[in-house]
N, C-alpha and C positions, 0 to 999 in steps of 0.2 A: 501377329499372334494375339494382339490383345484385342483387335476386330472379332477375331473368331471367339474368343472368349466372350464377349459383349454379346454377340450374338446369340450361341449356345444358352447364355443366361438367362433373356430374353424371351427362349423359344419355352427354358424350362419353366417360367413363370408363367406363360398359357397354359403349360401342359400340367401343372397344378391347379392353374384355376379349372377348368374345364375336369383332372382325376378328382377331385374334392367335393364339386360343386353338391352331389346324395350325399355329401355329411351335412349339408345342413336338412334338418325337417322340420315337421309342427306337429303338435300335437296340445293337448291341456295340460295346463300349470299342475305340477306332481301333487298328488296326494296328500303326499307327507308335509308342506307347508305350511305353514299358520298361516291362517286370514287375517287380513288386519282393516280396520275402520280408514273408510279413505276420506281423506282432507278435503276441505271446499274450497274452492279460488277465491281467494279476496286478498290484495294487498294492498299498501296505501302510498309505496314510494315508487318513483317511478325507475323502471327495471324493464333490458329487453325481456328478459323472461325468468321463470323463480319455478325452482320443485315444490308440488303439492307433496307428493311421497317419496323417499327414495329408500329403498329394501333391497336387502341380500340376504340370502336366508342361506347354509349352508348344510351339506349332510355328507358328514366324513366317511359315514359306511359306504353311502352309493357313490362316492366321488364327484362329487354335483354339487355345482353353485349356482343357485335359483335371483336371475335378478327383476326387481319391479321396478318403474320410472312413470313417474305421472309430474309432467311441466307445462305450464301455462304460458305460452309469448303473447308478448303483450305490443313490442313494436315490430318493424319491417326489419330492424336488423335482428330482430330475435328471432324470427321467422325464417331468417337468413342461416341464422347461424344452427338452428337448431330442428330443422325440418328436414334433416338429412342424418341418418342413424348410422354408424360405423361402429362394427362389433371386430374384437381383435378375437384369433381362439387359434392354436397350434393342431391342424387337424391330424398329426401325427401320433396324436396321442388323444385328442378331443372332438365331443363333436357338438355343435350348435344346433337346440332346437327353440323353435320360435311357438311361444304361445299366444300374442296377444301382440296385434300393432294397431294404433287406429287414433282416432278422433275424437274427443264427448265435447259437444257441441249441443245447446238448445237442451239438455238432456238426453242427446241420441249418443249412441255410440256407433260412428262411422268405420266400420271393419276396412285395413286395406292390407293387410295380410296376405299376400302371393308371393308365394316360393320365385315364380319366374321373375319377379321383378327384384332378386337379391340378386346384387354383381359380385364375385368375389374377385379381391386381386393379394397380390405381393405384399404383406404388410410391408420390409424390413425396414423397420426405422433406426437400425443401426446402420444402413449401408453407408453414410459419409464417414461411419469409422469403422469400415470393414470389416462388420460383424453381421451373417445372415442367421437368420433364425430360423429359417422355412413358416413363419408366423400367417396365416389368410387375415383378410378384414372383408367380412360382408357388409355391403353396402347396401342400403336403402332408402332412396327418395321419394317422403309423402308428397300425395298430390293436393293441391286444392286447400293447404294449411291458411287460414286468417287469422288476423288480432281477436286476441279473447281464447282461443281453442286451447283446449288442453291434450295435450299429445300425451296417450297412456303406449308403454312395449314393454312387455315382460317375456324373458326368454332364461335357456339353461345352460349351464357349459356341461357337459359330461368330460366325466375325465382327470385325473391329475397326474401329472410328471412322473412316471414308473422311478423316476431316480429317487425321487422322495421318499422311497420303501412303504408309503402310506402318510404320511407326515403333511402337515396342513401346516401353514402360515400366514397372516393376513395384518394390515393394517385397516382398521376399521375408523373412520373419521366423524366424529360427530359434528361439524361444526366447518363451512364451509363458507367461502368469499363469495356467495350468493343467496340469495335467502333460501331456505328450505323449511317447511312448514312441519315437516315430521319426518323423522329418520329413525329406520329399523334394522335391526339386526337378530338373527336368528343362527346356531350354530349345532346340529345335532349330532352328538356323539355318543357311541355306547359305554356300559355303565362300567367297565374297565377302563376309557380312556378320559385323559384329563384334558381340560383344557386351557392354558397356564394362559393370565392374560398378565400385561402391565398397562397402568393408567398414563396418559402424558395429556398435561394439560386440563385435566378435568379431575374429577371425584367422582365421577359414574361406574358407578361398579353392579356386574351383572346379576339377573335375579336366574335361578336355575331350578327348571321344571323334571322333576324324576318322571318319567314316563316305564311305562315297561320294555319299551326297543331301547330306551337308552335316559341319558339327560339331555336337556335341552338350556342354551346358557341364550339369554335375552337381552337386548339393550335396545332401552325407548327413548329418544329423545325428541323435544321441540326447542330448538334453538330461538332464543329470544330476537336475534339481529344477527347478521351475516360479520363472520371475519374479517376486519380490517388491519390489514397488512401493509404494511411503509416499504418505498421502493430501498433499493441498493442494501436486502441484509446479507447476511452470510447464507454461503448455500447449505451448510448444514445444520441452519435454523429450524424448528420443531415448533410454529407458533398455531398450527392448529389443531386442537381437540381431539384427540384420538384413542382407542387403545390398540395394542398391540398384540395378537396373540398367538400363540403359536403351542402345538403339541410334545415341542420337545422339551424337558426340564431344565436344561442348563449347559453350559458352551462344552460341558465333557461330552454331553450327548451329541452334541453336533461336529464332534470332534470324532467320536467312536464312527457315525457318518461319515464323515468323510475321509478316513483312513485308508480303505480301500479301492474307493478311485482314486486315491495319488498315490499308488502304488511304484516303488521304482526297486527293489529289493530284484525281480527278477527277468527288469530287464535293461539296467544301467552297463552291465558288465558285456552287453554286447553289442553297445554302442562305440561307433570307429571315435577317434579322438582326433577332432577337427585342427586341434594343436598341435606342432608336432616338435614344436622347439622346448630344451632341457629348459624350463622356469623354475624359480621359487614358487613356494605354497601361493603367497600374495600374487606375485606374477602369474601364474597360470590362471587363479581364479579369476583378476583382471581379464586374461584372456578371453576365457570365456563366457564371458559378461558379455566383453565389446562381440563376441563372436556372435551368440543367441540376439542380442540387441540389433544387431544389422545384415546378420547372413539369414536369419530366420524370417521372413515375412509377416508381417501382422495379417491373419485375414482368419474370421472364425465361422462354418458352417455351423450353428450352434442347436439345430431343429431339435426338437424334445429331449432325451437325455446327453445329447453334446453339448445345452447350456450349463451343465452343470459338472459330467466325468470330463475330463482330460483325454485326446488321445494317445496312445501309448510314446514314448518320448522315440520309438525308432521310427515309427510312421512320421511323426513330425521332423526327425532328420532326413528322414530320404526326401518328404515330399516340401522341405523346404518354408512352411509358413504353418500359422497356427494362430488361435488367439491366448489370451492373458495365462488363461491356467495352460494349456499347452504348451505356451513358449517357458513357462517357470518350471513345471514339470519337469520339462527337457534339461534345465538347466540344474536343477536341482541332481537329474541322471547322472549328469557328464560331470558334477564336482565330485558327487558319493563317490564314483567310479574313482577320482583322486585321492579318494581319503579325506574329504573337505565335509564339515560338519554344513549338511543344508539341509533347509526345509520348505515346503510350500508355507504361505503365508495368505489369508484371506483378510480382504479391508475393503471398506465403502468409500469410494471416493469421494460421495456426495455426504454423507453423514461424517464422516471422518471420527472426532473424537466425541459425539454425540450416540454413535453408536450404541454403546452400554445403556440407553435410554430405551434402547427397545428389549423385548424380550428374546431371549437368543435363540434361532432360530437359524435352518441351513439356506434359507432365501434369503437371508440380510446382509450378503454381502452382495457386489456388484464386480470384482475386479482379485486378481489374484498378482501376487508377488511373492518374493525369495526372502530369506534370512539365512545368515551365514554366520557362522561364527569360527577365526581364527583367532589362536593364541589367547582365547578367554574372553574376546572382544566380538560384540555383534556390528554385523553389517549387513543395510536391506537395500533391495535392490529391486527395480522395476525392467523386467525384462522389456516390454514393450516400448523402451523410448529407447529411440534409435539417434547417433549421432552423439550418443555421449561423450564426457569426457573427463580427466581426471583420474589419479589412481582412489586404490579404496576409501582411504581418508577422504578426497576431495571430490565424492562422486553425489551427485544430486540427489538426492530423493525427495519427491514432492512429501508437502503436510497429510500423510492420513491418518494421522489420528491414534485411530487404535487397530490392532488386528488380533485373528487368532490363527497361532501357531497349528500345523496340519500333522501333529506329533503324539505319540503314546506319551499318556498322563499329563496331555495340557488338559486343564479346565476352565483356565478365565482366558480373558482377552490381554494383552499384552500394551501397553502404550508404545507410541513408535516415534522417536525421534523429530525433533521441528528441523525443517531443512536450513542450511545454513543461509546469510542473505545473501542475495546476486549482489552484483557491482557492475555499473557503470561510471569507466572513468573516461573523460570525455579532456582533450589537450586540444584547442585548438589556435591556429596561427594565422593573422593578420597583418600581410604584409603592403601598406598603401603607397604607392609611387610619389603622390603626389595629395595635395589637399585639392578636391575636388574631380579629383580623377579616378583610377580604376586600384583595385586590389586583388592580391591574391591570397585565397585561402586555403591552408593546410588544416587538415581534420582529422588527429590518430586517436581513437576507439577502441577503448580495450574491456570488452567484458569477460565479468568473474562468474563463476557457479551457471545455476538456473539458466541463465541470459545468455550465456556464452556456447549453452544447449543449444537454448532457440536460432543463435545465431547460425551457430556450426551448420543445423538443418536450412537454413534458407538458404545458406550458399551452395550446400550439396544438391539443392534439388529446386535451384532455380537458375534461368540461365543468369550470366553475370550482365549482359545489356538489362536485363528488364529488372535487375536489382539496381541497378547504375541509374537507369530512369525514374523506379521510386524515389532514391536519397534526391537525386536533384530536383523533383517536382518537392519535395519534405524541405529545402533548401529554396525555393522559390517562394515561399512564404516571409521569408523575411527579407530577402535579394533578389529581387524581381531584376532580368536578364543574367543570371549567374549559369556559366557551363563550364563542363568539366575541362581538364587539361590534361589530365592520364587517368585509365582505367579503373577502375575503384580495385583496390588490395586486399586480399584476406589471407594470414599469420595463421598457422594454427601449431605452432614448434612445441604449444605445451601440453596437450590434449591429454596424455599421459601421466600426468603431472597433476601444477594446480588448476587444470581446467580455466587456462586463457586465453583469448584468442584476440586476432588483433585487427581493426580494419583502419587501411587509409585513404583519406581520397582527398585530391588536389582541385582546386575548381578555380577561376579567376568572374571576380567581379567587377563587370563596366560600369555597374550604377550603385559602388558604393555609397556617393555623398546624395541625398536626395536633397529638395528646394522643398524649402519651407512653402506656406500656402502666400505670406506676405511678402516674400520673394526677398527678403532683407538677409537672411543667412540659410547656411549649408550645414546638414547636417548625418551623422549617419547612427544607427542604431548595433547592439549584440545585447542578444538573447536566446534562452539555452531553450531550445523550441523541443528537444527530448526531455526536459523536466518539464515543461507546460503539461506533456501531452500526461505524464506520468501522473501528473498530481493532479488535474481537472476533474477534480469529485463529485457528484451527482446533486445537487439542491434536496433538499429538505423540508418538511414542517415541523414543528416541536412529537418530539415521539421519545417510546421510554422504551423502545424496542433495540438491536443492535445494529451498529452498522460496520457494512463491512470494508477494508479499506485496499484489500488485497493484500499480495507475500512484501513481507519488508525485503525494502531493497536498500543498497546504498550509492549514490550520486554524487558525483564530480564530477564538474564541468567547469577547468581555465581555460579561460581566452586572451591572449595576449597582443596589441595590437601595434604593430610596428609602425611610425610616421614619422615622417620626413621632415619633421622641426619638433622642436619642443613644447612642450605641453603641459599647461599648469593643472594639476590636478592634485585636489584635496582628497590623503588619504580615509579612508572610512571604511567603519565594518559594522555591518548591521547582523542582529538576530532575532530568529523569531522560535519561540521551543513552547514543547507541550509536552504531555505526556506521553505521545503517542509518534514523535515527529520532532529532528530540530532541521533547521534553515538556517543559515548562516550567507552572507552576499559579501563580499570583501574585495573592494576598489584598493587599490597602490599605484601612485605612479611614479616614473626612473627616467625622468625628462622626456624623451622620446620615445619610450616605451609606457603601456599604460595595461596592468594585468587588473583582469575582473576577473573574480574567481565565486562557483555557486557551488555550497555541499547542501545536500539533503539528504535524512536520515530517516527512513521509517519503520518503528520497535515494534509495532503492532500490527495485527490483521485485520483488527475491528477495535471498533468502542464504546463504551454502552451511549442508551441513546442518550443521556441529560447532556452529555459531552460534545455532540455533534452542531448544536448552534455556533458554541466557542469556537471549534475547529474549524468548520467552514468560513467565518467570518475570520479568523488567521488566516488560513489559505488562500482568502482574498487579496490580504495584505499581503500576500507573500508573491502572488502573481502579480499585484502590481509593483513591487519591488524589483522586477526581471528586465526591468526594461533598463541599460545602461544607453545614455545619448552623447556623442561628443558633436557641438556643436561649435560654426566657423563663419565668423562676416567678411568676407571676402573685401568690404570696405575699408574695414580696419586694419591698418599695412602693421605687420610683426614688428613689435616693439615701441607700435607709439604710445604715445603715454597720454593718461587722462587730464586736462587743466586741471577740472575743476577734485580730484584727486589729491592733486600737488597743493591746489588752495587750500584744501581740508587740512593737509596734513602742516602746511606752515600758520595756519591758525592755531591746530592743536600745537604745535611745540611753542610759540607764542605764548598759546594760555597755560600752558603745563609749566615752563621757564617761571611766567611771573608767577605762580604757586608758590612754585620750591622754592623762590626767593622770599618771598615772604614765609614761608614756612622756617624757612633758616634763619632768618630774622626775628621773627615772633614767636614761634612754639618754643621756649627755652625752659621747660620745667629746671626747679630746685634738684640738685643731688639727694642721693637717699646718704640720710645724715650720719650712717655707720659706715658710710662707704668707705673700701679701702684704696684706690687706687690704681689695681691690677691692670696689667695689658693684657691684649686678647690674645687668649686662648683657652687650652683645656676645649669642649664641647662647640665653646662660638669660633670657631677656626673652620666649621663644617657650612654654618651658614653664610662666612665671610665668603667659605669660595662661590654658594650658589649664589647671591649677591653681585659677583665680579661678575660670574660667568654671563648674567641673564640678560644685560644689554648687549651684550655682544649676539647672543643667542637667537633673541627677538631680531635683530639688524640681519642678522642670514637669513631666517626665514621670511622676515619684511621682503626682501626682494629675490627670494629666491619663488617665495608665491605672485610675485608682481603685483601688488596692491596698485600700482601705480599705473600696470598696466591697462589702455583701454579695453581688450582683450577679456580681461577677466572680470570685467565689470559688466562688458556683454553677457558675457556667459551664465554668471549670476543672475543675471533680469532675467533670461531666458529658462533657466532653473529656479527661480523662484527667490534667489538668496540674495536681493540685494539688500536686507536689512543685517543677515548676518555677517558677509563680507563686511561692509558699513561698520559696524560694532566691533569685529576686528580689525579692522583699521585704529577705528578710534584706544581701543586697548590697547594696542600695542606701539603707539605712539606713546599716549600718556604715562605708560608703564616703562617704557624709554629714558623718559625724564625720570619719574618718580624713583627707579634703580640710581638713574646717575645721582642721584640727589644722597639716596639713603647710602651708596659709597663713600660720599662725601661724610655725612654725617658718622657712621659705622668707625670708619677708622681715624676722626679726631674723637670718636668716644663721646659724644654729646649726649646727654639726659633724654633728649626725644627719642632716639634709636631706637630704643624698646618697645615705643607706643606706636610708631612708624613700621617699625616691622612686621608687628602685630597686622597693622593695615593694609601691609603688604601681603600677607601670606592670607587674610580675610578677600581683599578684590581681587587674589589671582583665583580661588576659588568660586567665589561669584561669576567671577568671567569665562570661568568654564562650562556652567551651570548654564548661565544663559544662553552660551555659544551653543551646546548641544541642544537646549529649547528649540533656538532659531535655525536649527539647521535639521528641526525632527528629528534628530537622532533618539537612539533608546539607551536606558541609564543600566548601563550594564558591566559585571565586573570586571569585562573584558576592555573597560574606558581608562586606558593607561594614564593617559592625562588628567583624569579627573581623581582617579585611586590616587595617582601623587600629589596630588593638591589636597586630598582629603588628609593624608598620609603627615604630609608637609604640615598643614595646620594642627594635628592634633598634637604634635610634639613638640612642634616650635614655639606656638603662641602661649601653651601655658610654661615653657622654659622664660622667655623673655619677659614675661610677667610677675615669677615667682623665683626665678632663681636668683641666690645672694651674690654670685658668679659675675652677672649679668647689670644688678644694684652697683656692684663696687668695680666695674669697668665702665659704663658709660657714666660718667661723674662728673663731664666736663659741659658748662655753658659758653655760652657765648661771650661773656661780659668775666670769662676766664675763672667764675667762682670753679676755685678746683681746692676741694679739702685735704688738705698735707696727709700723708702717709702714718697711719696709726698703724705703728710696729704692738702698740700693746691696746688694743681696742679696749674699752669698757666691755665687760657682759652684757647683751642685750636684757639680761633677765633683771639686773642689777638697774636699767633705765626705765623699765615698765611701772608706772607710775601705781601706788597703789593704793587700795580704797581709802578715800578719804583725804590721799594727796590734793593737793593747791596745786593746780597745771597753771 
């Protein structure tokens, strides 16, 4: 069936080129025209090719739009590109006449102007989204074009869209991304109608000539230098020079227009009800949501007044398919027909919330959708995407911006909702047999919103082998010989719901561990190859224009990797945040298990442009942050241990030991001479226990990281760390000693304690400081170790220095100066020596 339709389609697009071909004719440029001074070729940069003149003169009476073009190529590809004319004109309602094509050359003008040498064909440039317009494009190939010639065509359209009732609309551009020498505009209207323009981008504003047939509105420009434009903006960007104008006064007017083509008043009530089960209000409209969205076919015959009326919503029920305003129409029938408050809804997908920048006009929209409102609450809905899912609350609608309501007494445009973000949550599982042998991976996929669309549609309307074959070639990029073990899965238990869906797929990997290039160790890599592709943003130069970044979404991706011994791995979590975006990467490991987990968040769509150096250079950082490596010397047998290690570490308790003894021996400050005596407690009971606890603390972690292991010392070299392992080594040795020490002194109460502990809570802070330098980490509130050290010294060190508490319990030296218990102290105020005393 779908041959014979291809075919039939086919035959009908001859059978218009050839019914059409006497719409087009020639004749002389109208009458009613202005003449205008034509420009001399001269440029000075080099360019395939640049308009001398480019004119459109307009006349709403006659329905004719007069265009003139005069371009100079200047190389082989502008001669390429531009030696071949294509005129687009809907001959169902238009007709093309040609005045003028040819060549000025030497000062001649080379006439080549023959009707028989115009091809017409099939414009539809909508046909990849199943929209025909019945649109012709004649076609024209000059002969005999070279470098230097200035190619003049000036020709008419007759005609405008009968749906318009008369009504004119235009974007007029002064200012374009190639050079143009002189740009005209001309617009004639009679002396009842207006012609309402708005400026974007410019201060040009029209001069307007009273004539007796009517007025005539004018706009002259010579652009100094051609627009330049910076890749990747947003597509509802407005950065060049235009006005907008249009005959209608204002969105009521274009509203009282289009009231009557969406008409559904008389004939909603004798449509069948494709539903047939007892729903709630909510439930049924759901229904028929998912019903128009996937029973309805998208395809729009759209030729002269169908790009713009709707057909009747029973024609689109019986004959099964329709485009934007058809399929919403219909939908809009079948809820009224419920009693359900709906309306058509008009929006630009491409301008979205930029819309209101033009002047309101019934050509400025591109696309039609629904608004609903139950129980006091709006809800929009886009007929044309199929495969949705989600009840009302949880149902997709892309960003448009703004719309206008298709309802008595709307007059403005309405703002419309930002879609909520997708989710991609990404679980995946690593199960390795062996170090150096194969693994299996598990891979469950759960997308939210947007995403869970897209997905829904690729499984419905592709086979499941040739989905099965994308992910594993998307999966051979980082596992080169990886194949599957069972067929890829696809969930879809919540469609109705919160719009989630679920994929799994099971693959085993023979070449998990790869060889290094110096053949000395094994190693293997995990990296979340769905956030690369997500976040891989477009390069840049310095611009103050925007950029755009796409719909925020949100990402999660754990990987969890199962193996077969134990595995020293330093916890860590990195961030990277902006205003626009956070990233976050978090390393844990659980002896033989080792989780890496990636979030990424992004709040924006775009950014302006001073912002985009900063962010692409994050993003950089943030891609090379993706790479997690566990690496393995197959030399090194589990568990042996480093010499020269073991030597460091009895050197350090060697020189830490003679310290302390000397410290306990020589540091014996005087008691403070009011002291009373007290044993510990009250506040010092809190840091007597972190004190106890911290040698013990240090000694689990000493060998539960295996400092002593060979193993981990490899690993470090090979990651870059072996100066930070090194330093903690060395700290956590010395800090060994220096706790046993301040126990010692702490609880016989000795004079130094104070100044010692001070020292204490000073280099475990330093040590943290450094530790996080040496190991690149970033200083961030999320550095629990380092908040507690911060934490630690600001309370402690000025307690131990200044509290009376603190004076009158460590009281005691060495040499046993210990001052007897003053039950009735003197007043400190009473010993303060005073002016003029003899000390």
């Amino acid at each position: 069936m779908k041959q014979v339709y291809i075919i039939f389609f086919v035959g009908f697009i001859v059978f218009q080129s050839q019914a059409f071909q006497s719409g087009v004719t020639k004749s002389p440029a109208p009458e009613w025209t202005d003449s205008i001074s034509l420009s001399k070729p001269g440029i000075e940069e080099n360019w395939p090719y640049y308009y001398l003149d480019f004119e459109r003169q307009i006349h709403l009476t006659k329905q004719t739009v007069f265009h003139h073009y005069r371009y100079q190529v200047l190389t082989a590809d502008g001669i390429q590109e531009m030696s071949d004319i294509s005129i687009e004109f809907d001959p169902s309602f238009q007709k093309l006449v040609f005045h003028k094509i040819g060549i000025e050359r030497n000062n001649k003008f080379l006439n080549q102007l023959d009707l028989n040498k115009i091809t017409l064909a099939s414009t539809e440039s909508g046909k990849e989204r199943h929209l025909y317009d019945g649109s012709m494009t004649a076609l024209y190939h000059l002969d005999g074009v070279q470098k230097g010639d200035v190619i003049a065509i000036s020709y008419s359209i007759e005609g405008f869209n009968p749906v318009h009732l008369g009504h004119f609309s235009s974007n007029l551009h002064h200012g374009f991304t190639i050079p143009v020498n002189h740009i005209n505009y001309r617009v004639f209207a009679k002396n009842n109608q207006v012609v309402y323009y708005k400026n974007i981008n410019h201060e040009l504003d029209p001069t307007i000539r009273q004539e007796e047939s009517g007025k005539v509105y004018s706009w002259t420009s010579r652009p100094e230098k051609p627009v330049e434009l910076d890749n990747n903006l947003p597509i509802w960007t407005l950065d060049l020079p235009m006005t907008s104008i249009s005959t209608q006064k204002n969105w009521a007017d274009v509203v009282q227009w289009a009231l009557p083509l969406f008409r559904t008043r008389d004939t909603n009530f004798r449509l069948p009800d494709p539903i047939k089960e007892s729903l709630g209000e909510k439930e049924k409209t759901l229904a028929l949501i998912r019903w128009v969205q996937d029973e309805i076919r998208y395809l729009g015959l759209e030729s002269g007044i169908g790009a713009y009326k709707p057909h009747s919503p029973e024609i689109v029920y019986r004959q099964k398919f329709g485009d934007c305003k058809d399929k919403s129409l219909l939908l809009v029938a079948l809820l009224q027909k419920e009693g359900i408050t709906a309306f058509p809804l008009l929006v630009n997908t491409s301008l979205k919330h930029n819309l209101d920048k033009l002047h309101p006009s019934n050509s400025a929209f591109d696309h039609c959708v629904v608004a609903i409102t139950i129980e006091d609450k709006d809800y929009f809905v886009d007929p044309t995407i199929s495969s949705q899912g989600g009840d009302l609350d949880h149902n997709y609608f892309p960003d448009y911006g703004l719309g206008l309501l298709i309802k008595e007494n709307v007059s403005e445009l309405i703002p419309l909702p930002k879609p909520k973000k997708s989710e991609i949550d990404i679980k995946e599982r690593i199960y390795v047999d062996s170090i150096g042998g194969q693994a299996m991976l598990e891979v469950k996929t759960i997308y939210r919103g947007g995403k869970a669309d897209n997905i829904r549609a690729e499984f419905e309307n592709n086979p499941l082998s040739s989905i099965q074959k994308e992910y594993l070639n998307f999966y051979t990029n980082l596992y080169p010989g990886i194949v599957e073990t069972e067929d890829i899965r696809f969930y879809d238990e919540n469609r109705f719901n919160d719009n989630e869906v679920l994929v799994v797929e099971n693959y085993k990997i023979e070449q998990f561990w790869l060889q290094d290039e110096g053949e000395t160790f094994i190693y293997t890599r995990i990296y979340p190859l769905v956030l690369e592709s997500m976040i891989n943003y477009p390069s840049s130069i310095a611009r103050n224009s925007l950029y755009n970044l796409g719909n925020p979404f949100t990402f999660v991706q754990e990987t969890q990797i199962m193996l077969p011994e134990l595995w020293n791995v330093n916890d860590d979590e990195r961030q990277i945040e902006g205003s626009s975006y956070l990233y976050t990467n978090e390393i844990k490991g659980y002896g033989e298990r080792i989780a890496v987990k990636y979030t990424y968040d992004l709040n924006e769509s775009f950014i302006d442009g001073e912002k985009v150096s900063e962010f692409l250079s994050e993003h950089e950082k943030i891609k090379n942050d993706l790479m997690f490596s566990l690496t393995y010397n197959p030399m090194v047998t589990t568990g042996e241990k480093s010499s020269l290690a073991i030597f460091v570490v009895l050197v350090l308790l060697v020189f830490g030991i003679y310290f302390s003894i000397k410290i306990y021996k020589d540091f014996d400050p005087q008691p403070w001479v009011y002291a009373e005596n007290k044993n510990i407690g009250g506040w010092l009971v809190l840091p007597a226990i972190g004190i106890i606890i911290t040698p013990f603390w240090i000694i689990i972690n000493f060998f539960s990281v295996g400092y002593l292991d060979k193993s981990l010392w490899l690993n470090a070299s090979n990651m870059g760390l072996t100066e930070a392992v090194a330093f903690e080594l060395t700290n956590n040795v010395l800090l060994v000693v220096f706790s046993l020490l301040l126990i010692l002194l702490f609880f016989t109460r000795r004079t130094n304690t104070p100044m010692l502990m001070t020292i204490f809570y000073v280099i475990n802070l330093l040590a943290i400081l450094v530790d996080t330098i040496l190991t690149e980490d970033t200083f961030k509130l999320e550095n629990r170790p380092l908040i507690q050290a911060v934490v630690a010294a600001v309370i402690w060190i000025p307690y131990f220095n200044l509290s009376e508490r603190v004076k009158s319990t460590f009281c005691k030296t060495r040499r046993n100066i210990e001052p007897k218990s003053n039950k009735n102290p003197v007043p400190i105020t009473q010993t303060i020596p005073q002016k003029g005393d003899v000390l």
